[in-house]
N, C-alpha and C positions, 0 to 999 in steps of 0.2 A: 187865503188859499182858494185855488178855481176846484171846482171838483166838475165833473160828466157826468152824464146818463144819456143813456139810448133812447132817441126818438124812432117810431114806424110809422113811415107813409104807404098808404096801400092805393093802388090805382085800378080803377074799373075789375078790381077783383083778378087783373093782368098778373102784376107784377108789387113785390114789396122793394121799399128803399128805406135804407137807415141814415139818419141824419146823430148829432150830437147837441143836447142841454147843458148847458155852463150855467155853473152856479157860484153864488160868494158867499160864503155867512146862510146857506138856505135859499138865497131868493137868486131867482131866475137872473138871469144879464145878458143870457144870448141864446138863440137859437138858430141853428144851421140843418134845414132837411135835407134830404136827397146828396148824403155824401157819397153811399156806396149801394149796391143790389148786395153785397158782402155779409152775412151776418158775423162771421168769424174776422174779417178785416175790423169789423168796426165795431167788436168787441174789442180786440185786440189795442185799440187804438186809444179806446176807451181807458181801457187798463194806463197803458202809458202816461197817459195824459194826470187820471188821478195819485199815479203812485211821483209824478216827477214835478208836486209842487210849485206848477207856474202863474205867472201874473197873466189876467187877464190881457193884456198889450199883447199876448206872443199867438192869443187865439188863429189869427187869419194866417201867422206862418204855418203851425202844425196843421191845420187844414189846408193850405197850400204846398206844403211839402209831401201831404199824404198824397195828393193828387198826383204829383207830377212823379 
């Protein structure tokens, strides 16, 4: 089972961006920064992601459908 957690990027003290950490079993398998300036979008997303139990393979659609 994949689970998330929220990454923060912060720039020259500018601007914050949140990215997402995929996990398997514990250990790390992906990282994706700079998905949103959002903290509420990508919480939210966050939530989704760990409550709907998916295979790591479906990673790049849910970050590309969040996108678009």
């Amino acid at each position: 089972m994949i689970t998330c957690k929220m990454n923060v990027s912060k720039y020259n003290g500018q601007y914050v961006t949140y990215g997402l950490d995929f996990f398997d079993s514990g250990r790390m398998i992906r990282r994706i920064p700079n998905i949103t300036v959002s903290f509420a979008l990508i919480r939210q997303l966050m939530r989704e992601i760990n409550a709907a139990n998916l295979s790591e393979f479906h990673i790049d659609d849910i970050i590309e459908d969040f996108l678009t």
